[in-house]
LUMFI-267959 format. One record per residue (C-alpha): residue number from 1; residue in three letters; x, y, z. Coordinates in Angstrom, 2 decimals, m for minus. Example, Ala and Ser with C-alpha at 12.3 -4.5 7.8 and 13.67 -1.06 7.14 Angstrom:
% LUMFI-267959
<1,"Ala",<12.30,m4.50,7.80>>,
<2,"Ser",<13.67,m1.06,7.14>>,
//
This chain:
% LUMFI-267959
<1,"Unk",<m0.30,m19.85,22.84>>,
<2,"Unk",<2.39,m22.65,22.48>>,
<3,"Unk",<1.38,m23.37,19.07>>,
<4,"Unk",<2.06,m19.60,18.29>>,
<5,"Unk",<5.45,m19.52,20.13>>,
<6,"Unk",<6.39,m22.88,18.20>>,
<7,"Unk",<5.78,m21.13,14.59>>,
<8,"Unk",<7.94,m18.73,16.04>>,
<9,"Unk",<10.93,m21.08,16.91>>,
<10,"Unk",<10.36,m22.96,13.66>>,
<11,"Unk",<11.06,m19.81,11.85>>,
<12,"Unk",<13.87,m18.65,13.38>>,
<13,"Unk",<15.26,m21.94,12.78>>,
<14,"Unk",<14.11,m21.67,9.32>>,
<15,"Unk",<15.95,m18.64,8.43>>,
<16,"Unk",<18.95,m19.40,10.44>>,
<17,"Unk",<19.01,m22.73,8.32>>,
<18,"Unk",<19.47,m20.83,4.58>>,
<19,"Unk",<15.32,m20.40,4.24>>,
<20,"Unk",<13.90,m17.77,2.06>>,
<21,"Unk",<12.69,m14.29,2.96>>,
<22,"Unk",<9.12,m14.06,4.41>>,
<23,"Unk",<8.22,m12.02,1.03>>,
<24,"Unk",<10.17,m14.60,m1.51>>,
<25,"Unk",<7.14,m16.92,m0.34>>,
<26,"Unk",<3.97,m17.14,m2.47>>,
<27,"Unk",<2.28,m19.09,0.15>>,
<28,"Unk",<1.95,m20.30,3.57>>,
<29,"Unk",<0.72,m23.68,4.49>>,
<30,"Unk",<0.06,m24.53,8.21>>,
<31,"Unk",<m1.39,m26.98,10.29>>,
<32,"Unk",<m4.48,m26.34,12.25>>,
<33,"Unk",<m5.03,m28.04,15.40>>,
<34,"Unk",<m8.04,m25.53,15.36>>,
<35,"Unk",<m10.29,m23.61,13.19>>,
<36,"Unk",<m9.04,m20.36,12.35>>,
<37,"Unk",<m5.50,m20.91,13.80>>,
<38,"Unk",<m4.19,m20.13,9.72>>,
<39,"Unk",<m4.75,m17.34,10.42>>,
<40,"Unk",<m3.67,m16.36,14.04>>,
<41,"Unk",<m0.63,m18.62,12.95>>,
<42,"Unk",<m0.07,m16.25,10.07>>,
<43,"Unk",<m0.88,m12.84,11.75>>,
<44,"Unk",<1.22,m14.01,14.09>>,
<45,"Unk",<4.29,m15.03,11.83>>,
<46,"Unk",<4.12,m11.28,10.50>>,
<47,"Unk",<4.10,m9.65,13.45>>,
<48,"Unk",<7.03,m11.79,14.81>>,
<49,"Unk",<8.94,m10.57,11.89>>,
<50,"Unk",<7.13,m6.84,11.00>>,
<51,"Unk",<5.82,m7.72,8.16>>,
<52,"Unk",<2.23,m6.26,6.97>>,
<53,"Unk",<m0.07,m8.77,6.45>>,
<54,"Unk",<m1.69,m8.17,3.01>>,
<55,"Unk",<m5.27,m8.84,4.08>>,
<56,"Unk",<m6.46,m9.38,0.56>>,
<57,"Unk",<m4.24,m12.36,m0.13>>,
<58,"Unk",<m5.39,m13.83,3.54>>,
<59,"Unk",<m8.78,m15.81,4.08>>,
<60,"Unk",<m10.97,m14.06,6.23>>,
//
């Protein structure tokens, strides 16, 4: 859970910093202590900022 509550720090820093929109991003790139944490990083990114996750642009 850390490493989720981390990527949300890091983006609020992000943003507060000048970063771009969530949608103005083509892609994401994280890294992955653990298999599959992508994509609970990601899922977890949107829902931080209520964003939809567009499931066909995600790996499964």
């Amino acid at each position: 859970m850390k490493y989720l509550q981390s990527l949300g720090h890091a983006w609020d820093d992000y943003r507060k910093n000048g970063g771009r929109d969530y949608a103005d991003l083509a892609q994401f790139c994280y890294h992955l202590p653990f298999s599959r944490m992508g994509q609970k990083a990601h899922r977890q990114l949107a829902s931080l900022i209520e964003t939809p996750v567009d499931n066909d642009r995600c790996l499964p």
